[in-house]
C-alpha angles and dihedrals in degrees: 000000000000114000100257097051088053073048089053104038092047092063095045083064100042090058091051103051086043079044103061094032088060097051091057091056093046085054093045091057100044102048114151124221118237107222115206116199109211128197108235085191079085107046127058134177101246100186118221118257109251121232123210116221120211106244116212131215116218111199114200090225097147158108133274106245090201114027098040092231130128112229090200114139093354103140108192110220109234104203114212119215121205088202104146111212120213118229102231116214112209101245109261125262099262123185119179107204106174156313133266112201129201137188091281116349120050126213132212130231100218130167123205129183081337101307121104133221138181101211126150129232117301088026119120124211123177089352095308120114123185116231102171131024138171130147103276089049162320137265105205132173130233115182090327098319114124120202146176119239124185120205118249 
């Protein structure tokens, strides 16, 4: 066989092997869906039948094994407490980046939760308010929580 006739012969058989390769994954992709119709004259939802099971009761009447004693007639006294119990929130994530200073009020650069917000003293914002600022840092609240924070 000269050169150019194996060149030939092997693409023929590269495009048949691409060749059939791409003809299984156009049949994959195009797949139709067989509907069945189905008569529902035929079929119908017979429910089962429900059986009822006995309970029974177990009553702890009995001896202590162990300790010898009878537990008949004995009532525990549950004690119930009106405690309310306060749902604690973790303190937010504050970051006090700057002041900006007019000719008479200041304003403070502060970040709360990731969002950031220019407010001055006395304002809230997302339940902080800022109480204290110089230049150094702030003293904000959070539900009644004061902290010191210094400015990065």
């Amino acid at each position: 066989m000269k050169k150019q006739q194996k060149t030939y012969f092997l693409l023929a058989g590269v495009l048949a092997i691409w060749g059939i390769i791409g003809y299984q994954i156009f049949n994959q992709l195009n797949t139709e869906e067989i509907t069945i119709s189905v008569n529902n004259d035929n079929f119908k939802y017979i429910p089962k039948e429900r059986i009822e099971v006995k309970k029974y009761n177990i009553k702890g009447n009995y001896r202590d094994p162990f300790l010898g004693k009878s537990f008949f007639n004995k009532k525990k006294k549950v004690k119930s407490l009106n405690v309310k119990e306060k749902k604690l929130l973790p303190f937010p994530n504050v970051v006090y980046n700057g002041i900006i200073q007019g000719s008479k009020k200041k304003s403070y650069i502060i970040t709360v939760n990731g969002k950031q917000e220019i407010i001055k003293i006395n304002q809230t914002f997302q339940n902080i308010t800022l109480l204290q600022a110089n230049n150094k840092e702030i003293k904000v609240r959070f539900n009644n929580i004061i902290k010191k924070i210094p400015k990065l």
